[in-house]
C-alpha positions in Angstrom: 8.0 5.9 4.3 9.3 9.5 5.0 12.6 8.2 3.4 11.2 6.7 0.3 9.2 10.2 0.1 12.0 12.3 -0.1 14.0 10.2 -2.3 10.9 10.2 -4.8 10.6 14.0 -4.5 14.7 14.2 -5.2 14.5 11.9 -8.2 16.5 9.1 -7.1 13.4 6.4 -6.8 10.6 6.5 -8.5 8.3 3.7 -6.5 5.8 5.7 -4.7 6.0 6.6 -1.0 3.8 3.1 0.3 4.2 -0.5 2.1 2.2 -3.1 2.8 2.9 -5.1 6.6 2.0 -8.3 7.0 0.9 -8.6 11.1 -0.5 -11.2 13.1 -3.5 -13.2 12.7 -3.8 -12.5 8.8 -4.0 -8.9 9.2 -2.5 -6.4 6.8 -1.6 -2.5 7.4 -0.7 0.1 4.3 1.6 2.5 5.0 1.7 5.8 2.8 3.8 8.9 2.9 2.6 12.1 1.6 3.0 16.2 2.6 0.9 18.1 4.5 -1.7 20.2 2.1 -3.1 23.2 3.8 -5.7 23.1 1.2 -5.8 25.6 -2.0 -5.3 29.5 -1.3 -3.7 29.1 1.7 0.0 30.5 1.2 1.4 27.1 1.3 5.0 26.7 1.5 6.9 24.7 -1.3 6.1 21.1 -1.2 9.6 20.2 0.4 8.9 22.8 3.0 5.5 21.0 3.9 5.6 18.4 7.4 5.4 14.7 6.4 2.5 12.7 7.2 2.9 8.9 7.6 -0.5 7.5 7.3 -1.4 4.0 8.8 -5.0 2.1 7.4 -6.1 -1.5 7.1 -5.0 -2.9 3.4 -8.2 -3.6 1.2 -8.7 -6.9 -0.1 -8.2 -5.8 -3.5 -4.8 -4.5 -2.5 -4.1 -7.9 -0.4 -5.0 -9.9 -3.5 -2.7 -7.9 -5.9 0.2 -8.2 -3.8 -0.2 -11.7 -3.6 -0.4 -12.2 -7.0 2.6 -10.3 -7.6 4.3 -12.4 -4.6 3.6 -15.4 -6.7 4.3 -14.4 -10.2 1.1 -14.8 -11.4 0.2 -14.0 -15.4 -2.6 -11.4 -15.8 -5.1 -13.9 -16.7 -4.2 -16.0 -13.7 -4.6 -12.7 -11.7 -8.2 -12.0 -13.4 -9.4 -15.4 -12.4 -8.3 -15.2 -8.9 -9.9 -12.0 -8.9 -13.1 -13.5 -10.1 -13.1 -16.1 -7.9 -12.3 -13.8 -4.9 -15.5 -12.2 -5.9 -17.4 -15.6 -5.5 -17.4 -16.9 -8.7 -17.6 -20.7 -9.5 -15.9 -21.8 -12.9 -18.6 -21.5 -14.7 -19.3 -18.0 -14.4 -15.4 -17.0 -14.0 -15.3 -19.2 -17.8 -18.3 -16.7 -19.1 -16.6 -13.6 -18.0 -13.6 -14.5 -19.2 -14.8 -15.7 -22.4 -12.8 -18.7 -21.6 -14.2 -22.8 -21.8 -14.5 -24.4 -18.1 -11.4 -26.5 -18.9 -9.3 -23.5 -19.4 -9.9 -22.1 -16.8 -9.1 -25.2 -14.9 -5.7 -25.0 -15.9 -5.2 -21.6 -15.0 -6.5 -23.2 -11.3 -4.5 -25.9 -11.3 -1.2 -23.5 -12.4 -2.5 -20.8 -9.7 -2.3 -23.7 -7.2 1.0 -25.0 -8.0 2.5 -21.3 -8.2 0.9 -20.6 -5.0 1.4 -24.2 -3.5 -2.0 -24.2 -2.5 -4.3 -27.3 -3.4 -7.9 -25.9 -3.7 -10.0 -23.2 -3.5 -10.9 -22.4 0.1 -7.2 -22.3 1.0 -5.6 -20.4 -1.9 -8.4 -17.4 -1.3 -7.8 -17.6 2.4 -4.1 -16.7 1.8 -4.6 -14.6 -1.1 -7.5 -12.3 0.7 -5.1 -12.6 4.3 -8.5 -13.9 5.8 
């Protein structure tokens, strides 16, 4: 992560200074990169003067679910829906908010579950949530 930062800072790549880890039993770890900040009015050095801090933290569901949809290639209303549903939503209510019929969005299901080679619900939110 230190790496990525400095190559960020000297131009050469522009993704930011973060991973995700996938560990054991379904759990997930987000690893960031950033400088030191001594806070304002402090007589700070220049940033690339400032230690590095590698910070390690549990990965949000949200952040779980959008790296899995990524992973899979999912299309943004594909990701909305899985989204919705991740929030407990049956079709029906998933349909209203998307101002989508039922039947559509049973075939962005059905597409979800062949992109993700999942075959129903309760398994395709337990891989997309890492649960």
């Amino acid at each position: 992560m230190a790496a990525q930062l400095l190559a960020r800072e000297a131009g050469v790549d522009p993704n930011p200074a973060r991973a995700r880890v996938h560990l054991a039993d379904g759990l997930w770890l987000t690893l960031r990169a950033a400088r030191i900040d001594d806070g304002p009015g402090t007589g700070m050095p220049a940033p690339s003067d400032r230690e590095i801090a590698v910070t390690i933290e549990e990965t949000t569901p949200a952040d779980r679910l959008d790296v899995f949809c990524r992973a899979h290639g999912l299309t943004s209303r594909e990701t909305e829906l899985l989204g919705h549903l991740a929030d407990g939503a049956d079709t029906g209510t998933a349909a209203h908010a998307m101002s989508l019929s039922a039947h559509t969005v049973q075939d962005h299901l059905k597409s979800v579950f062949t992109k993700t080679g999942t075959r129903h619900r309760r398994g395709l939110l337990a891989r997309a949530l890492g649960t």
